[in-house]
C-alpha positions in Angstrom: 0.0 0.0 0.0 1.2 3.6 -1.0 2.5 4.9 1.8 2.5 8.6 0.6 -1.1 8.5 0.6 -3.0 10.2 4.0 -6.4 7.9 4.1 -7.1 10.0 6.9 -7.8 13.2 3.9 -11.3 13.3 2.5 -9.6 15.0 -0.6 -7.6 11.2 -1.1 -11.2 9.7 -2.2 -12.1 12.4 -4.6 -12.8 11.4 -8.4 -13.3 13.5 -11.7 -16.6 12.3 -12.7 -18.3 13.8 -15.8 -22.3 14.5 -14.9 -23.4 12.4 -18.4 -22.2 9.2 -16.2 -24.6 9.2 -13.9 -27.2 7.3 -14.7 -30.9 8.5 -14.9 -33.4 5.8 -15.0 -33.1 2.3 -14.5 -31.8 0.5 -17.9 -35.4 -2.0 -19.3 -34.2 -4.8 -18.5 -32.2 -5.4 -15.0 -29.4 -7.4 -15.6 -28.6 -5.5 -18.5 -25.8 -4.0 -16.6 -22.1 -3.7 -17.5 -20.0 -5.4 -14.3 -16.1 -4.8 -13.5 -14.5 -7.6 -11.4 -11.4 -6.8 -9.1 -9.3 -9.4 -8.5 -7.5 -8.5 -5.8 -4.6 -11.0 -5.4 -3.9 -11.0 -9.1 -4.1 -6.8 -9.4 -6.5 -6.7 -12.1 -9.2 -5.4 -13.7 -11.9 -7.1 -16.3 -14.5 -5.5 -18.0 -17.5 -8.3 -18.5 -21.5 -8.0 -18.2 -23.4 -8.3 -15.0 -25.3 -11.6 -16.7 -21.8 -13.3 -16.4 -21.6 -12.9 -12.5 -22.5 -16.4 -12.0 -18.8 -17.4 -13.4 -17.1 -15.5 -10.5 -19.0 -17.0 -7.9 -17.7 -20.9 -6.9 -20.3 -23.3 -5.9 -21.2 -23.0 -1.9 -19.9 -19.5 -1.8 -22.9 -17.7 0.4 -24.7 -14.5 -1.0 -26.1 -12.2 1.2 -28.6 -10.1 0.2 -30.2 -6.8 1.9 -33.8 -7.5 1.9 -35.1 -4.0 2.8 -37.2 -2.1 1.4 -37.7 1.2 0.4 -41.0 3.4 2.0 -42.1 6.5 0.4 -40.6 9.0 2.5 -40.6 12.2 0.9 -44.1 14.6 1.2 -44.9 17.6 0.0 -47.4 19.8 1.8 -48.3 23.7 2.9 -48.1 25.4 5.8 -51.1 26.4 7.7 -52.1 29.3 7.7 -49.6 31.1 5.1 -49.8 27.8 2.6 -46.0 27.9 1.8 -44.8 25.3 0.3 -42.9 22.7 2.5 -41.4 19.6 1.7 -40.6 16.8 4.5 -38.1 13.8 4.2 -39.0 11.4 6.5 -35.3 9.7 7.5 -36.6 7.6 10.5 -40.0 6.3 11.8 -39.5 5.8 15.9 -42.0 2.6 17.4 -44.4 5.7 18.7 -44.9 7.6 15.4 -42.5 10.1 15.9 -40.1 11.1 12.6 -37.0 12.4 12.4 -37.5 14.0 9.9 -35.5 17.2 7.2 -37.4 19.9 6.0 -37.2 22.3 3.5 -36.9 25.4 3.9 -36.7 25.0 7.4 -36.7 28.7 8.3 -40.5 29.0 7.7 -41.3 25.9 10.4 -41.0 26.2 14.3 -42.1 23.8 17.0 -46.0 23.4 16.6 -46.0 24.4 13.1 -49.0 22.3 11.0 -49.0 21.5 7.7 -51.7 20.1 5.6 -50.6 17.6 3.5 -54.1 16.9 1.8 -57.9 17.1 3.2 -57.6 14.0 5.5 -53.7 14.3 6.9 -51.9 17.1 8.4 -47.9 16.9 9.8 -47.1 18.6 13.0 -43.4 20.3 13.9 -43.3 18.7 17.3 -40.0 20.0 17.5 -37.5 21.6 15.6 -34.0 20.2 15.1 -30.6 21.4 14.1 -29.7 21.0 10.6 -32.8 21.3 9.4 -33.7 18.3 10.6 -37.3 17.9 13.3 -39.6 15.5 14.5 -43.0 15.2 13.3 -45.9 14.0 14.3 -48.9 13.2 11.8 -52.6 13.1 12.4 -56.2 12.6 10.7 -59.1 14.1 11.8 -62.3 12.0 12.7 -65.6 13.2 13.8 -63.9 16.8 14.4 -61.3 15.3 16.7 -57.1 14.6 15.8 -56.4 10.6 15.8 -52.7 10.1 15.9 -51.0 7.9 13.7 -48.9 6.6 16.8 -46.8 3.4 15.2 -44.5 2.5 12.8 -47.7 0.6 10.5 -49.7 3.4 10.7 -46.8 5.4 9.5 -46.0 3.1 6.7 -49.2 2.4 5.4 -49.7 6.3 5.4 -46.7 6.9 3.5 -47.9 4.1 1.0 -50.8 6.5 0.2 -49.7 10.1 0.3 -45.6 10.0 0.1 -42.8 9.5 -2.8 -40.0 7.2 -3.6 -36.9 9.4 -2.1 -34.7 9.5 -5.4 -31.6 10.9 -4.4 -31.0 14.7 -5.8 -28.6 13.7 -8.5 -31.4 11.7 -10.4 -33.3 14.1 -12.3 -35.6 12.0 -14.2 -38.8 10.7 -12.1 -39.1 6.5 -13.2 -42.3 5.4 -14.4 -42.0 2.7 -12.2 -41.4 2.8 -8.8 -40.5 -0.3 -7.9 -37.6 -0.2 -10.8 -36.3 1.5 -7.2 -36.8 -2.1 -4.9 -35.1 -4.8 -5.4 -37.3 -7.9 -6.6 -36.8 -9.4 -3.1 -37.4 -6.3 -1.0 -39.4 -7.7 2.1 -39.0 -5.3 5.3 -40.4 -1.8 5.0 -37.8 1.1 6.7 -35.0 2.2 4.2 -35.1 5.6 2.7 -32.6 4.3 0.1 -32.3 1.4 -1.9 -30.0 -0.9 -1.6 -28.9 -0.4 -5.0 -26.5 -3.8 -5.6 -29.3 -5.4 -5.3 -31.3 -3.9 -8.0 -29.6 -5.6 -11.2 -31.1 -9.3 -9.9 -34.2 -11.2 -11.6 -36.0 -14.0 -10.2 -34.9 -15.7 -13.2 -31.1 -15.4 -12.1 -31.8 -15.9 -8.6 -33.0 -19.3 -9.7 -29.5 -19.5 -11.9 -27.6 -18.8 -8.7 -29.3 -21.7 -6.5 -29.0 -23.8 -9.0 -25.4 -23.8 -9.2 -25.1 -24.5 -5.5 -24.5 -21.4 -4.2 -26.2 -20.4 -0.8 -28.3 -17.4 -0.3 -29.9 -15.7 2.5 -30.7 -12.0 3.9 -30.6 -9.8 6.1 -31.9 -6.7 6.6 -29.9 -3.0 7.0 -32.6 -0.3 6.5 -30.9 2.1 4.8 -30.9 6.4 5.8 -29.9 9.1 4.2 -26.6 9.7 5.5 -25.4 6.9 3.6 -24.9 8.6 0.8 -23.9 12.3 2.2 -20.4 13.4 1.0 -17.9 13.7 3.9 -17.5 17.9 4.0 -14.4 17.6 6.6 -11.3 18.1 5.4 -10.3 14.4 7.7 -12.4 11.5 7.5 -11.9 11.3 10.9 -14.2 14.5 11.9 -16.8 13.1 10.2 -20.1 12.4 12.3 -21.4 9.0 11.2 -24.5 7.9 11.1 -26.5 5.3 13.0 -28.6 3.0 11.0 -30.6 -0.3 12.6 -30.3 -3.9 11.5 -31.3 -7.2 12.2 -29.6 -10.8 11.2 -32.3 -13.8 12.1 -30.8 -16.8 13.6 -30.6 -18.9 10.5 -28.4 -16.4 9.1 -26.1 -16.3 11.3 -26.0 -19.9 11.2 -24.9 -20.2 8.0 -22.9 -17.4 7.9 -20.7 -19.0 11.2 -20.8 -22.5 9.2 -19.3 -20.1 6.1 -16.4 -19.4 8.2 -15.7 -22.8 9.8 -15.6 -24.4 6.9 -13.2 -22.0 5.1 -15.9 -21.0 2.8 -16.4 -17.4 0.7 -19.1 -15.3 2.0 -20.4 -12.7 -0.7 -22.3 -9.7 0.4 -24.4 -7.7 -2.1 -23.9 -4.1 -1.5 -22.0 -2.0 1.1 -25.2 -1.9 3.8 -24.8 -5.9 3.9 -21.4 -5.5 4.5 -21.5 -2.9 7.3 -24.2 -5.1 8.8 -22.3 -8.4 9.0 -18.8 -6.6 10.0 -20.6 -4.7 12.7 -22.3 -7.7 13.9 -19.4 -10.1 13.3 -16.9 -7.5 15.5 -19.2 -7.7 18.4 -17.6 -11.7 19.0 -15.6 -12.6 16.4 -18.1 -14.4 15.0 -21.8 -13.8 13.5 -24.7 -13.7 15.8 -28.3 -13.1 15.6 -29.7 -9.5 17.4 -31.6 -6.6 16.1 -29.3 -3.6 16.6 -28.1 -0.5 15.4 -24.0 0.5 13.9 -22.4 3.8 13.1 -19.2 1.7 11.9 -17.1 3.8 9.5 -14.6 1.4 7.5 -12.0 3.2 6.1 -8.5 2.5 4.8 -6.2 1.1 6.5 -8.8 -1.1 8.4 -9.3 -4.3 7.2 -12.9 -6.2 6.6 -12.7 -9.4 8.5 -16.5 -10.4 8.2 -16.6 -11.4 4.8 -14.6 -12.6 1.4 -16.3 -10.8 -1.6 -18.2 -7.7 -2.6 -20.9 -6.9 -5.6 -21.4 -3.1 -5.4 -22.3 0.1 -7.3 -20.1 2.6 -8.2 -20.5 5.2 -5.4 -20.0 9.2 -5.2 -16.5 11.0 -4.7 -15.8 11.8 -1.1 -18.5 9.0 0.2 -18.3 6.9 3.3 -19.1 4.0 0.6 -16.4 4.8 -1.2 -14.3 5.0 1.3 -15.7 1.8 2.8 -14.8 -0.2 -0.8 -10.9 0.8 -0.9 -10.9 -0.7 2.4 -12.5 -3.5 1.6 -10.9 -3.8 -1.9 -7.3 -1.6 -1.4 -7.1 1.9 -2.3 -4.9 2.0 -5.0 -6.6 -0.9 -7.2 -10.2 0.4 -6.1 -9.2 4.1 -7.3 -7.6 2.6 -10.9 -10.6 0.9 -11.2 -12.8 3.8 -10.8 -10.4 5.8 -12.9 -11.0 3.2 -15.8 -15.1 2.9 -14.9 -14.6 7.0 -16.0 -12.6 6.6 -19.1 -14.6 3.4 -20.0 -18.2 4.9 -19.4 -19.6 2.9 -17.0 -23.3 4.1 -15.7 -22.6 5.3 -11.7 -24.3 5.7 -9.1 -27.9 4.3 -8.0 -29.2 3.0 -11.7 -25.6 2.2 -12.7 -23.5 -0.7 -13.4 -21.9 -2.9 -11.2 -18.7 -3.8 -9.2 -17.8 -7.1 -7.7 -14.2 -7.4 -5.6 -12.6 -10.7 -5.2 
């Protein structure tokens, strides 16, 4: 490893990226995408299709695969009495109803603010945050009184009705089809993001998988928005992380602790897979099954210890994901390789090609 570089500098993870790269909508067919494999111990990189992922993957390897799933968390409604237009990004539902929430512009909200988001729902400011962030409350009214939705299913099912699929701000196109953003085995409601290595699978290849003897199973990471904020301090090592809850059932964790005894690969699909299984799997040294919550930050020079192979997107310059897959794959071949993803044109980002690190 380069020695001259400072992994501790937020500037060492920054990439030219030309804005025509990033991809806008979902390709038509899933598995469509292009897919650059690392191979780690041999320094190289080869350009191949996403369809040909089976070949890198030996029989009883074990895939993991983030089964969460996206809710509509972004709502647009106006203020009461002035009507301004106000927009709220729910990042986190608590068990009582309350959500942490961002809105914009916050300057024209305070604690007790209402807003009407149609003629049966109105949000409430129950009290205002830093950051623009707050916690809201939400309630309908019924026979002239407030009913309180006061649970995470009320929430949801709310959201299903009245809320949007959060796109992040660098997609400018709206998809016809929202669940083009889930992945076709998206289970658990609670992520404001996709998991987005997941999205290139079919049932169809799924099917391919198993029937080559490899394993699968899931867990679940429920994705929030500050996985995809850029660092903005100068050292990696200022930066605040966030929290984000997960949960590994006991079957799971079974297989994954049979993985390791028997000297076998475990493959994790995406970079919230992976931070759930190395969070969980630092805990003993060894995988166990709890419903918890990890700010783990990987970084270079720590080394993953949880897990053998990574399937990922290309992520943004400056990113705790990025910075997460030069630790996981070494900084130098990671960097080349997103140097060549620019010169080559892969699709980055959410709706972009894939990654896989041996």
């Amino acid at each position: 490893m380069d020695s001259t570089i400072d992994f501790k500098k937020t500037s060492s993870y920054d990439y030219y990226l030309d804005n025509n790269l990033i991809a806008q909508k979902p390709l038509k067919t899933r598995s469509n995408s292009r897919l650059m494999v690392i191979k780690k111990k041999e320094n190289q990189i080869i350009d191949d299709k996403f369809i040909n992922l089976i070949n890198y993957i030996n029989k009883d390897d074990l895939m993991i695969f983030n089964s969460t799933k996206v809710i509509k968390a972004r709502i647009f409604g106006n203020k009461i009495p002035t009507n301004a237009k106000i927009e709220i990004f729910i990042e986190h539902v608590n068990p009582n109803g309350v959500c942490n929430s961002f809105v914009k512009p916050g300057k024209r909200v305070s604690d007790n603010t209402e807003i009407r988001i149609n003629n049966e729902i109105t949000a409430v400011i129950k009290k205002k945050l830093d950051a623009g962030e707050a916690e809201i409350i939400f309630y309908s009214k019924k026979n002239g009184k407030p009913v309180y939705f006061d649970n995470i299913t009320d929430i949801y099912n709310m959201l299903d009705t009245i809320g949007n699929i959060p796109l992040l701000p660098y997609i400018k196109e709206k998809i016809k089809d929202d669940n083009r953003y889930q992945t076709i085995y998206a289970d658990k409601k609670g992520s404001v993001a996709a998991p987005t290595a997941g999205l290139h699978f079919t049932s169809k290849y799924i099917d391919k998988i198993k029937t080559k003897g490899i394993k699968t199973s899931f867990i679940n990471l429920f994705v929030g928005a500050g996985t995809f904020q850029p660092v903005k301090s100068n050292l990696i090592t200022n930066h605040n992380m966030h929290f984000e809850d997960y949960e590994i059932l006991p079957e799971t964790s079974e297989l994954l602790n049979t993985q390791k005894e028997n000297g076998s690969n475990i493959l994790t699909v995406g970079t919230t897979s992976l931070r759930c299984l190395e969070a969980n799997y630092l805990k003993k040294n060894k995988f166990s099954s709890e419903k918890s919550s990890t700010n783990l930050f990987i970084y270079p020079p720590k080394k993953v210890k949880s897990v053998d192979k990574l399937l990922t997107n290309f992520h943004l310059p400056k990113s705790t994901l990025l910075m997460l897959v030069t630790a996981f794959g070494g900084y130098e071949l990671v960097m080349k390789a997103y140097h060549h993803a620019v010169k080559e044109k892969y699709r980055f980002f959410s709706f972009g090609d894939e990654m896989l690190i041996l």
